[in-house]
TIVO-2410 file (N, C-alpha, C; in nm, 3 decimals):
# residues 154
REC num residu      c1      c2      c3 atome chaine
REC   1      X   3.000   2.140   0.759     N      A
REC   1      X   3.026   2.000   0.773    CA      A
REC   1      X   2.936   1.924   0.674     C      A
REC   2      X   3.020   1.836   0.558     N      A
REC   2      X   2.932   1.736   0.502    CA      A
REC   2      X   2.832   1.614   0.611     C      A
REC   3      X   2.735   1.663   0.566     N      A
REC   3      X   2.623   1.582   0.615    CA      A
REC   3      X   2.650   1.451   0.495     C      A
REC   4      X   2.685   1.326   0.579     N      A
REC   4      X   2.690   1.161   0.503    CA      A
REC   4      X   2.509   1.097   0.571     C      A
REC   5      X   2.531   1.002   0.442     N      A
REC   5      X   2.368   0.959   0.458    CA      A
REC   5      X   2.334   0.876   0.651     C      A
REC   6      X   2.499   0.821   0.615     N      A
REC   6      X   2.507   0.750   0.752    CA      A
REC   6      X   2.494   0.818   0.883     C      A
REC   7      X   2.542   0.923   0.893     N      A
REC   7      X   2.536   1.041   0.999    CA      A
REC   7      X   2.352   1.128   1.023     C      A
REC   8      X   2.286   1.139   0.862     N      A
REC   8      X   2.223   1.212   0.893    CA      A
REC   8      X   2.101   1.079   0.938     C      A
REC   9      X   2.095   0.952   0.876     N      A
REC   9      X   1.980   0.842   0.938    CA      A
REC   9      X   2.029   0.800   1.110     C      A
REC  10      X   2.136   0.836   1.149     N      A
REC  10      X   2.137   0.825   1.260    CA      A
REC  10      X   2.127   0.942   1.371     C      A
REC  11      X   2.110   1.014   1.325     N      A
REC  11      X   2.049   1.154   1.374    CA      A
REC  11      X   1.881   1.108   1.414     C      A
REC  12      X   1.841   1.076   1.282     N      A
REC  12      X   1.704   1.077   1.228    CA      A
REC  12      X   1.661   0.949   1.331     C      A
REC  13      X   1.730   0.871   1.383     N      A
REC  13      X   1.664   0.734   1.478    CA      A
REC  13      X   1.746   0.838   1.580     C      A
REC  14      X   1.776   0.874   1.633     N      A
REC  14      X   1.773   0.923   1.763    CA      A
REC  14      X   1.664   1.013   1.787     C      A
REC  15      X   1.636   1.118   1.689     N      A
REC  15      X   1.544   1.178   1.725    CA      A
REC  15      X   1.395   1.129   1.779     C      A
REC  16      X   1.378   1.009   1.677     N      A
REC  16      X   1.265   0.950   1.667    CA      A
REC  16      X   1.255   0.861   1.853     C      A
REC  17      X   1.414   0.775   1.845     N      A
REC  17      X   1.375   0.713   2.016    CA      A
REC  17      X   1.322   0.862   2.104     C      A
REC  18      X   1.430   0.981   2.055     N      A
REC  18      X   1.413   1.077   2.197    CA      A
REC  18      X   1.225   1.110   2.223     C      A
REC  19      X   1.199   1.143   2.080     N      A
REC  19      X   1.009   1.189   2.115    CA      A
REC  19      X   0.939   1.033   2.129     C      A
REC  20      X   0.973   0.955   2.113     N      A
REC  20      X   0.907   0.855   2.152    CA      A
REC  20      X   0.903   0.813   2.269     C      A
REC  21      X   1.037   0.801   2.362     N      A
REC  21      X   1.090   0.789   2.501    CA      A
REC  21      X   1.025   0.923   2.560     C      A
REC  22      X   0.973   1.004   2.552     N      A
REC  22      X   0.950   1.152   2.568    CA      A
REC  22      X   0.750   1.157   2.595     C      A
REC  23      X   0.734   1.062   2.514     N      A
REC  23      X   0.573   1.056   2.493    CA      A
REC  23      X   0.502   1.131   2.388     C      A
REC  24      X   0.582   1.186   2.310     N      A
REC  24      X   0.538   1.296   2.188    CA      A
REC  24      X   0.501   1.235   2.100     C      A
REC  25      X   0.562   1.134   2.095     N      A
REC  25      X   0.514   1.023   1.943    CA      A
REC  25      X   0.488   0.862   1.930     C      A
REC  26      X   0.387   0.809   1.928     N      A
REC  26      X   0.346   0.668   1.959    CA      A
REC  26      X   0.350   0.603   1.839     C      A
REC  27      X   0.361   0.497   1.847     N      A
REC  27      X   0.393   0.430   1.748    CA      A
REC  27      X   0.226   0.387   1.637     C      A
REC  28      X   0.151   0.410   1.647     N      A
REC  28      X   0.092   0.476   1.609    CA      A
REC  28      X   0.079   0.570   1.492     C      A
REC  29      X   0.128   0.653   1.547     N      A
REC  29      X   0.146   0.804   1.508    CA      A
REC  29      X   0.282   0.814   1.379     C      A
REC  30      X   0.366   0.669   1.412     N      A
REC  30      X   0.429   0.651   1.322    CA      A
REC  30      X   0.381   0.555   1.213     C      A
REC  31      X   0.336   0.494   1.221     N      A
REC  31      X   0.266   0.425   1.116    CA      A
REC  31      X   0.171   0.474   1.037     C      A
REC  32      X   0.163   0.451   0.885     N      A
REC  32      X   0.093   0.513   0.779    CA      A
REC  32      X  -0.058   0.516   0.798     C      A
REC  33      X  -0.071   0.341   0.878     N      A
REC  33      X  -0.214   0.349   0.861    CA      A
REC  33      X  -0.209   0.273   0.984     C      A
REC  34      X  -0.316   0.236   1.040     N      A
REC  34      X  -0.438   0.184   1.165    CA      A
REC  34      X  -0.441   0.030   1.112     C      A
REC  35      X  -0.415  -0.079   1.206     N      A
REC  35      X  -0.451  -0.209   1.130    CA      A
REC  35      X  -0.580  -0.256   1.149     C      A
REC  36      X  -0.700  -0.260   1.069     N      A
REC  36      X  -0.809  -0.294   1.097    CA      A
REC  36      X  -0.879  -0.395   1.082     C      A
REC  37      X  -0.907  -0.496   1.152     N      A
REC  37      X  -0.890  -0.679   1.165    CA      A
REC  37      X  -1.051  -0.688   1.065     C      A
REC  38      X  -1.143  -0.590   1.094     N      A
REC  38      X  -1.317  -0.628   0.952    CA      A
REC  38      X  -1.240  -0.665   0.877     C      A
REC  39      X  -1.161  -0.564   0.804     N      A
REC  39      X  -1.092  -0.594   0.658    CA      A
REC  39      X  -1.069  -0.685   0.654     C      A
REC  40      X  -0.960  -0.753   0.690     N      A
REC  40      X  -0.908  -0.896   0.680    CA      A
REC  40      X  -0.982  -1.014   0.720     C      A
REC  41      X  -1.112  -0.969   0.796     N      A
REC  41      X  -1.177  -1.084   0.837    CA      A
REC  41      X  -1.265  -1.095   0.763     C      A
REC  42      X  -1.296  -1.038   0.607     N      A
REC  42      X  -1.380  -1.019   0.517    CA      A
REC  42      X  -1.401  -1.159   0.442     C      A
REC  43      X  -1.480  -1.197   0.407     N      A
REC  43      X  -1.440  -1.370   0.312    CA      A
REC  43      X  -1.546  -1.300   0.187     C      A
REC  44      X  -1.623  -1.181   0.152     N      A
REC  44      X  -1.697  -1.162   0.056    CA      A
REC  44      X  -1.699  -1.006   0.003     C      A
REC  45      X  -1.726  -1.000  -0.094     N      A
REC  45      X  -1.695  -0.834  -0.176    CA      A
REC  45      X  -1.811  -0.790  -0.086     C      A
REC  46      X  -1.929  -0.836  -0.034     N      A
REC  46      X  -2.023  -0.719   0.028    CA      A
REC  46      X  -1.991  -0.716   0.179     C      A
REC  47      X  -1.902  -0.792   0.194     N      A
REC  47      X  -1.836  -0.775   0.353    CA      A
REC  47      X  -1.773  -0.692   0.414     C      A
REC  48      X  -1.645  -0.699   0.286     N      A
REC  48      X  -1.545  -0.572   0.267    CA      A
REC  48      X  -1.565  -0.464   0.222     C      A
REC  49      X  -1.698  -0.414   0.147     N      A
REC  49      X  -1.764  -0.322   0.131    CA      A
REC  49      X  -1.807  -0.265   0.273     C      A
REC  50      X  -1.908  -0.329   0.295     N      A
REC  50      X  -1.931  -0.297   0.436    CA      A
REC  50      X  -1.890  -0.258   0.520     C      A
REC  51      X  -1.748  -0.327   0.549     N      A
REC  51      X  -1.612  -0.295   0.614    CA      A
REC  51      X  -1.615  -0.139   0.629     C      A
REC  52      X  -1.571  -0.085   0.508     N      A
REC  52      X  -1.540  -0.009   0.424    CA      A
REC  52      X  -1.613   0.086   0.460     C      A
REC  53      X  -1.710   0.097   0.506     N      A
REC  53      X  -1.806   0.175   0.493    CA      A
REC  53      X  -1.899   0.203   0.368     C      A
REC  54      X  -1.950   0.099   0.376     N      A
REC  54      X  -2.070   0.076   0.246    CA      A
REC  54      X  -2.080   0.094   0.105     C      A
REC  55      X  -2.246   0.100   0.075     N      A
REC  55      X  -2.243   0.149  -0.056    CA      A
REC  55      X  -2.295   0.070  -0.150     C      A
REC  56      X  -2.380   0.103  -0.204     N      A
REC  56      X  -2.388  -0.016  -0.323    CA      A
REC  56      X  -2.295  -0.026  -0.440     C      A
REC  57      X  -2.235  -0.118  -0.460     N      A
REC  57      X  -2.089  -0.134  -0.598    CA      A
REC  57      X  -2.160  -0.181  -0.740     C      A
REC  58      X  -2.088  -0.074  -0.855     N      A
REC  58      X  -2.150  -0.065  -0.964    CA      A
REC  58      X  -2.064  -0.167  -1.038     C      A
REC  59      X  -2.017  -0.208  -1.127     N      A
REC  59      X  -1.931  -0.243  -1.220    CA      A
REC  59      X  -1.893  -0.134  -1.300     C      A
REC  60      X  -1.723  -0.117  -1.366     N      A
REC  60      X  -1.737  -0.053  -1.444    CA      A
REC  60      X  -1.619  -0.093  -1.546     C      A
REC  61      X  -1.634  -0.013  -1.634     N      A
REC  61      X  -1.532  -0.034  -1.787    CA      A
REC  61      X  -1.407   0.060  -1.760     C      A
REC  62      X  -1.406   0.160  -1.672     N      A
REC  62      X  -1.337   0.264  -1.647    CA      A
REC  62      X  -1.234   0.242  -1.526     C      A
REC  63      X  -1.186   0.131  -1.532     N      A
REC  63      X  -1.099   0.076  -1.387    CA      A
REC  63      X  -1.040  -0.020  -1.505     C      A
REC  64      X  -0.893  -0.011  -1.517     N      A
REC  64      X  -0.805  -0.121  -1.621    CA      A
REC  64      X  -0.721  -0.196  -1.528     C      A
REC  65      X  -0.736  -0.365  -1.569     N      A
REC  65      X  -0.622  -0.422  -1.535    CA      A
REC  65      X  -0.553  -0.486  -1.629     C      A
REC  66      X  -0.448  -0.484  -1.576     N      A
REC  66      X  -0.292  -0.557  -1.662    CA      A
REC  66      X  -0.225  -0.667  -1.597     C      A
REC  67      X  -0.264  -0.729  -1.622     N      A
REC  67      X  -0.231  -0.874  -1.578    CA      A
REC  67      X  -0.199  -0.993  -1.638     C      A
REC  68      X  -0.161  -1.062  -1.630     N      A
REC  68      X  -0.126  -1.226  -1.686    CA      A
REC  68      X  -0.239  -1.306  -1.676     C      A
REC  69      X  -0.267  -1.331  -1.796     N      A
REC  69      X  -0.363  -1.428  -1.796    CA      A
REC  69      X  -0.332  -1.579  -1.717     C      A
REC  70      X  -0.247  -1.589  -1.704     N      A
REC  70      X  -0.181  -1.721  -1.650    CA      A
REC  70      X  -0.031  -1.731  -1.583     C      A
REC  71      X  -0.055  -1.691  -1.446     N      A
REC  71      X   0.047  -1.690  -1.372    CA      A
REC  71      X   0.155  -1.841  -1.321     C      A
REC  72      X   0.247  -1.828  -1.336     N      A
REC  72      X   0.343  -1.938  -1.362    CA      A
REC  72      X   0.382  -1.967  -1.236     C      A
REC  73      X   0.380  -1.873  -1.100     N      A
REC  73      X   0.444  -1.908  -1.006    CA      A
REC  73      X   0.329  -1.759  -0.902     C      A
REC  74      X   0.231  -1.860  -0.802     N      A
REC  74      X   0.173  -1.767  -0.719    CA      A
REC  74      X   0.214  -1.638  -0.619     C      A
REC  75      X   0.312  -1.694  -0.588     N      A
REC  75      X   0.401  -1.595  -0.513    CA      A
REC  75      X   0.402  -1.465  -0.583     C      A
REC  76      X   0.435  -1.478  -0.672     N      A
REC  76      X   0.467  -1.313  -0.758    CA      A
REC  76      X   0.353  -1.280  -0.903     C      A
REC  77      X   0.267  -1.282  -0.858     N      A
REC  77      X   0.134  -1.231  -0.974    CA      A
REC  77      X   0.202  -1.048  -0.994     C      A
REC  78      X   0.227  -1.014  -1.093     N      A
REC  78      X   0.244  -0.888  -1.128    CA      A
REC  78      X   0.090  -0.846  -1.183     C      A
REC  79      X   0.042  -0.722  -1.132     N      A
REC  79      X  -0.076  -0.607  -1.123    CA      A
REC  79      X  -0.042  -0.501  -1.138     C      A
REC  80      X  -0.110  -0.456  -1.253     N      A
REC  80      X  -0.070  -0.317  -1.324    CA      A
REC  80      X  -0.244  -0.276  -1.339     C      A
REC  81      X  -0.301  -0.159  -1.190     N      A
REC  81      X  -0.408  -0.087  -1.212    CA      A
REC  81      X  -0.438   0.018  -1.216     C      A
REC  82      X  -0.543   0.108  -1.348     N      A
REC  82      X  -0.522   0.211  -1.327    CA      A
REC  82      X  -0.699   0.218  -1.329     C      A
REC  83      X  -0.754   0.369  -1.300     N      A
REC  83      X  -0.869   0.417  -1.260    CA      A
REC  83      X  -0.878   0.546  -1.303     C      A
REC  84      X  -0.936   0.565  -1.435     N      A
REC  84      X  -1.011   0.655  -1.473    CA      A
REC  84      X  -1.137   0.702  -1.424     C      A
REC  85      X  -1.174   0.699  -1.341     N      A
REC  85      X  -1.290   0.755  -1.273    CA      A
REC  85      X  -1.236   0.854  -1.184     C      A
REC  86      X  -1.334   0.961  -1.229     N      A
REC  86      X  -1.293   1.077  -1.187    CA      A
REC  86      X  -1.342   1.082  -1.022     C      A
REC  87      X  -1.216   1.161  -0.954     N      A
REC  87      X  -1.241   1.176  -0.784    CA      A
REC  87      X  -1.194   1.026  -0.713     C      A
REC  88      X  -1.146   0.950  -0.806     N      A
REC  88      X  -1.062   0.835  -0.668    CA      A
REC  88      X  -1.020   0.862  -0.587     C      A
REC  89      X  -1.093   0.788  -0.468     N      A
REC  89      X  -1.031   0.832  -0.313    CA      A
REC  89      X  -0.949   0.697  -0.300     C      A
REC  90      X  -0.960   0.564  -0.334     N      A
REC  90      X  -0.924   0.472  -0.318    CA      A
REC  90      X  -0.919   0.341  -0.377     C      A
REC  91      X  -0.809   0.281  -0.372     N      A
REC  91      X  -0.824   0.075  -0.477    CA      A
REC  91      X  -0.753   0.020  -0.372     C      A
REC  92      X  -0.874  -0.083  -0.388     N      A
REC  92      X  -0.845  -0.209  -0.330    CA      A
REC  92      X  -0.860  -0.349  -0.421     C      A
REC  93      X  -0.755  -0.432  -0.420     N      A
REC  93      X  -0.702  -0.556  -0.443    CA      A
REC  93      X  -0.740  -0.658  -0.335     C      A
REC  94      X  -0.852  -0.742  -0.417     N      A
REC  94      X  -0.884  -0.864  -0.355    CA      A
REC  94      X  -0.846  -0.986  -0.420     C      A
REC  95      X  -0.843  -1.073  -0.407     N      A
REC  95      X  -0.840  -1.192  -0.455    CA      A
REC  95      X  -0.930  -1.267  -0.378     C      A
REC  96      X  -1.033  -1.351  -0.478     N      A
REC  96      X  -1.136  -1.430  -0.426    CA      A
REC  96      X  -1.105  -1.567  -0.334     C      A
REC  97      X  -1.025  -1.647  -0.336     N      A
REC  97      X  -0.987  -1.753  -0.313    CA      A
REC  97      X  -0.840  -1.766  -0.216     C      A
REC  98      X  -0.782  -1.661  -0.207     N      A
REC  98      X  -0.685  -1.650  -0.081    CA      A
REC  98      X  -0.742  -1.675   0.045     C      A
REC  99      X  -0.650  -1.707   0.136     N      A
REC  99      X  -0.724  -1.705   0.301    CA      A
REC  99      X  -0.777  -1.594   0.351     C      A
REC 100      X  -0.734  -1.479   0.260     N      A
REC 100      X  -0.753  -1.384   0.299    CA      A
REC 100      X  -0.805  -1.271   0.207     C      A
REC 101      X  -0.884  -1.245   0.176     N      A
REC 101      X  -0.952  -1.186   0.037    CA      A
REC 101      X  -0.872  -1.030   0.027     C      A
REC 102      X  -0.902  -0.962   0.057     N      A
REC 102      X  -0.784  -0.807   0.088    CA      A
REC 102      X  -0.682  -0.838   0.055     C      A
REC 103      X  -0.591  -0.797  -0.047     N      A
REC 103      X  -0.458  -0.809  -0.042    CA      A
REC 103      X  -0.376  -0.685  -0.042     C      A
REC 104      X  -0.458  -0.581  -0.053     N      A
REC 104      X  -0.387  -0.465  -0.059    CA      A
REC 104      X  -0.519  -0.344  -0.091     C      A
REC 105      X  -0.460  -0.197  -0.023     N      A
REC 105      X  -0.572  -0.135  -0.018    CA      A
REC 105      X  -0.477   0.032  -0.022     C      A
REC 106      X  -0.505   0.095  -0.162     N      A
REC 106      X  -0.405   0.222  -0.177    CA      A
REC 106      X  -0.514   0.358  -0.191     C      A
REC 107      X  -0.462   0.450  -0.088     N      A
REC 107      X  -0.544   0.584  -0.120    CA      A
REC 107      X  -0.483   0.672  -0.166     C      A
REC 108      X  -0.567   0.802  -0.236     N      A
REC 108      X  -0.490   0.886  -0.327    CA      A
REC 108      X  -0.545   1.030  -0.247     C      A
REC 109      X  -0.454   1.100  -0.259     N      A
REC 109      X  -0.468   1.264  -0.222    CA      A
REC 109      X  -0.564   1.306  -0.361     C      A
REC 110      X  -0.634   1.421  -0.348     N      A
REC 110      X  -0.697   1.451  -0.413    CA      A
REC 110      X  -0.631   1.514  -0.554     C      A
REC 111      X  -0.665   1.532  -0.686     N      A
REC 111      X  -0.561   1.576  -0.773    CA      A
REC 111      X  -0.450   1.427  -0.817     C      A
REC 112      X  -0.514   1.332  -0.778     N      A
REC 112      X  -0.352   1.245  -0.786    CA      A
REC 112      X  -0.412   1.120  -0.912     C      A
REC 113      X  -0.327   1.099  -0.994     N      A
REC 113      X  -0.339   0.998  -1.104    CA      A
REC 113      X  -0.356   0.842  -1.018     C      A
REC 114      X  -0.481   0.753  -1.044     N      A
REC 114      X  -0.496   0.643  -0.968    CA      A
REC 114      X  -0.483   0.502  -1.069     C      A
REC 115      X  -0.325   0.504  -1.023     N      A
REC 115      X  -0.264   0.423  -1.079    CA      A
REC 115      X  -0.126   0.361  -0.991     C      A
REC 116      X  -0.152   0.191  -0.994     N      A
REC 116      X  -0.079   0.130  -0.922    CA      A
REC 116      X  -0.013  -0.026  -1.003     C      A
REC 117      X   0.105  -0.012  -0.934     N      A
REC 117      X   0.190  -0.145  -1.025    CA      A
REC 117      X   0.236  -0.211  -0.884     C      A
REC 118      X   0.200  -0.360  -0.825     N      A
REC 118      X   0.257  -0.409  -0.730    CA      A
REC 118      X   0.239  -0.554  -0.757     C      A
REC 119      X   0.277  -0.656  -0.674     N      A
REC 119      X   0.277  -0.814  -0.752    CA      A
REC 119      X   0.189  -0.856  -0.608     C      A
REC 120      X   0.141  -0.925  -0.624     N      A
REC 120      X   0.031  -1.015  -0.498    CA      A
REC 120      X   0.072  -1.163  -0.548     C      A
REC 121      X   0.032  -1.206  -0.370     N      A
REC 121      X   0.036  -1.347  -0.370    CA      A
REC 121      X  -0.096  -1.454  -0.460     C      A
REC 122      X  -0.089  -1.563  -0.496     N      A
REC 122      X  -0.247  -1.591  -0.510    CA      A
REC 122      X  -0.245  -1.761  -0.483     C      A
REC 123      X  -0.305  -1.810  -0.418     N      A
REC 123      X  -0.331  -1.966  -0.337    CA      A
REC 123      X  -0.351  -2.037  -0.480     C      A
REC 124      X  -0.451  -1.995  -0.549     N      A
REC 124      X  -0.465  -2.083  -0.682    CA      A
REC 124      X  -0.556  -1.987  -0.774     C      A
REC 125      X  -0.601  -2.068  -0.904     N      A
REC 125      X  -0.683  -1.952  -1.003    CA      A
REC 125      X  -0.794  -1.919  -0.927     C      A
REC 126      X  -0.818  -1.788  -0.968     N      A
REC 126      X  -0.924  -1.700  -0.895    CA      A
REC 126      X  -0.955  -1.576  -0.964     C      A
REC 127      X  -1.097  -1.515  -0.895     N      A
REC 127      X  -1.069  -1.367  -0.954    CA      A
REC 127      X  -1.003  -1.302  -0.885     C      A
REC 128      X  -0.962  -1.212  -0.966     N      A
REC 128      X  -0.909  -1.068  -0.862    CA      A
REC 128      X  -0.985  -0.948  -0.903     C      A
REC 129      X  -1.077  -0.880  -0.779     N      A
REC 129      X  -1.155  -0.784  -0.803    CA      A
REC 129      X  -1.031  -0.698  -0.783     C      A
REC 130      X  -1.088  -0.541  -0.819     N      A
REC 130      X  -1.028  -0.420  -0.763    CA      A
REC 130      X  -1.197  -0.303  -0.754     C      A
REC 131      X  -1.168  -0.327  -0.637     N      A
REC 131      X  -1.240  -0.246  -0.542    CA      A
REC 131      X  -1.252  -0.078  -0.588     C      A
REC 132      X  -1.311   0.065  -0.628     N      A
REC 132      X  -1.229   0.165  -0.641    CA      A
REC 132      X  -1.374   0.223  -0.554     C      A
REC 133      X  -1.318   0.325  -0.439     N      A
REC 133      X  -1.427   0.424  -0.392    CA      A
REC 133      X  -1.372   0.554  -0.425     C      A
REC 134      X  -1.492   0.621  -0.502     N      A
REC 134      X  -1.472   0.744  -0.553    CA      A
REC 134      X  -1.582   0.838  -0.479     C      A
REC 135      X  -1.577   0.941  -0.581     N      A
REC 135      X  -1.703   1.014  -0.495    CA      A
REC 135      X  -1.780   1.009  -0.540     C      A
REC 136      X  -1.857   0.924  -0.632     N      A
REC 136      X  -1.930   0.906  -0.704    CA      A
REC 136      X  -2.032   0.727  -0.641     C      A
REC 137      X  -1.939   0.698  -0.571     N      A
REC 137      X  -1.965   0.535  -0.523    CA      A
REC 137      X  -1.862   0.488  -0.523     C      A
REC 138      X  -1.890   0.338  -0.505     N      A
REC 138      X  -1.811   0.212  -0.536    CA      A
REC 138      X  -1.859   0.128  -0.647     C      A
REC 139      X  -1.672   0.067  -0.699     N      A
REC 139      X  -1.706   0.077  -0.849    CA      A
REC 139      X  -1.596  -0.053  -0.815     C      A
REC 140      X  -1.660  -0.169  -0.941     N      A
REC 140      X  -1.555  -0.276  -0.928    CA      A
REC 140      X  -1.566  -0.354  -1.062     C      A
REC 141      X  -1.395  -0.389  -1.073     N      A
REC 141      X  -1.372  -0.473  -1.217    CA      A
REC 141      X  -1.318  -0.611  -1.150     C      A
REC 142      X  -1.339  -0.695  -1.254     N      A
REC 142      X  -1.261  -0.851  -1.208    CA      A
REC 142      X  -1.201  -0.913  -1.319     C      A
REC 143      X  -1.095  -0.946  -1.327     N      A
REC 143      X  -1.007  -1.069  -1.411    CA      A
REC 143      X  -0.986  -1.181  -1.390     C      A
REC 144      X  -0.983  -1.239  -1.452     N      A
REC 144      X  -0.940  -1.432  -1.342    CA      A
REC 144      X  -0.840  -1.423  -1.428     C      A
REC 145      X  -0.774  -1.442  -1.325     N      A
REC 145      X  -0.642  -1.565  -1.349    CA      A
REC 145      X  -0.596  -1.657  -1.314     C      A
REC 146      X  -0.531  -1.744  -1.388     N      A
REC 146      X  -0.458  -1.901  -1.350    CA      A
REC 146      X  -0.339  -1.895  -1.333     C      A
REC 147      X  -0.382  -1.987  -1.195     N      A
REC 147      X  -0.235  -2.019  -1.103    CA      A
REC 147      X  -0.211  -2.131  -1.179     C      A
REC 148      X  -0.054  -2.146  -1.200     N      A
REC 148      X  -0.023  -2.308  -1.217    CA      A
REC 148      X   0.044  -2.352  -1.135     C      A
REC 149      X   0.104  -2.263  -1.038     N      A
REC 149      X   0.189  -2.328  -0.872    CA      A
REC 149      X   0.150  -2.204  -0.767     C      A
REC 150      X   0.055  -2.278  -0.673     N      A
REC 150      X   0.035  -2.142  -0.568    CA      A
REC 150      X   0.116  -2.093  -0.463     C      A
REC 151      X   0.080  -1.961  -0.436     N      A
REC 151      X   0.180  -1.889  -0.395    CA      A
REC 151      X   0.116  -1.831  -0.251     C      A
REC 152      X   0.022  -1.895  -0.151     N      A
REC 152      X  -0.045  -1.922  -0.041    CA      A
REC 152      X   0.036  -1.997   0.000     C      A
REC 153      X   0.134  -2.117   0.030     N      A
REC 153      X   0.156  -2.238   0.041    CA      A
REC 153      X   0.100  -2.312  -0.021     C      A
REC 154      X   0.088  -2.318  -0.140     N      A
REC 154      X  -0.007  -2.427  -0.197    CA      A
REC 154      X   0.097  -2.527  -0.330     C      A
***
């Protein structure tokens, strides 16, 4: 019997209500990650460090961003980062001046190229750090860029 995409994703949500209705699988357990309110309640890079589980943060030359010097519309800032530092466990995307400094936070399996392309919101011009914990420390670059219509509600 041809297996259709439609047949086999509805297989795939039944299974999922049956172990869930069952107690085998919590929702939780389905989700990628844990929502953890420090993070977001961070308003400073040594906060969210902290958060984080510590460390003193170096600067470095070896973390690239690609970005627009001057974003036209806040809503959609396009971010292109990559991390040459060897042993990245993790990047994080802040923006200084959002309500919310964290905007995004990506981990890598070991062996894995640390490199990310995603667009963030931004309230108005600001920096945007990127955060990287390796095994070596914590390591951070910053760019400013200008908002000319923000993308917070602003």
């Amino acid at each position: 019997m041809l297996c259709t995409r439609r047949r086999f994703m509805g297989r795939s949500a039944a299974w999922i209500a049956a172990l869930t209705a069952a107690g085998w699988l919590s929702p939780e357990a389905v989700n990628a990650a844990r929502w953890d309110p420090a993070l977001f309640a961070s308003t400073t890079l040594e906060e969210l460090v902290a958060a984080l589980g510590g460390g003193p943060v170096e600067p470095s030359d070896a973390i690239a961003i690609n970005a627009p010097e001057i974003a036209e519309n806040g809503a959609v800032v396009p971010l292109a980062v990559t991390s040459r530092i060897p042993d990245t466990q993790s990047l994080s995307i802040l923006v200084e001046k959002n309500p919310n400094l964290l905007a995004a936070t990506f981990r890598f399996p070991e062996g894995t190229l640390a490199e990310v392309q995603t667009r963030v919101k931004m309230a108005q011009t600001s920096n945007v750090w990127i955060l990287v914990r390796a095994a070596g420390g914590n390591f951070v670059a910053a760019k400013e860029i200008k908002v000319t219509l923000g993308g917070c509600g602003g």
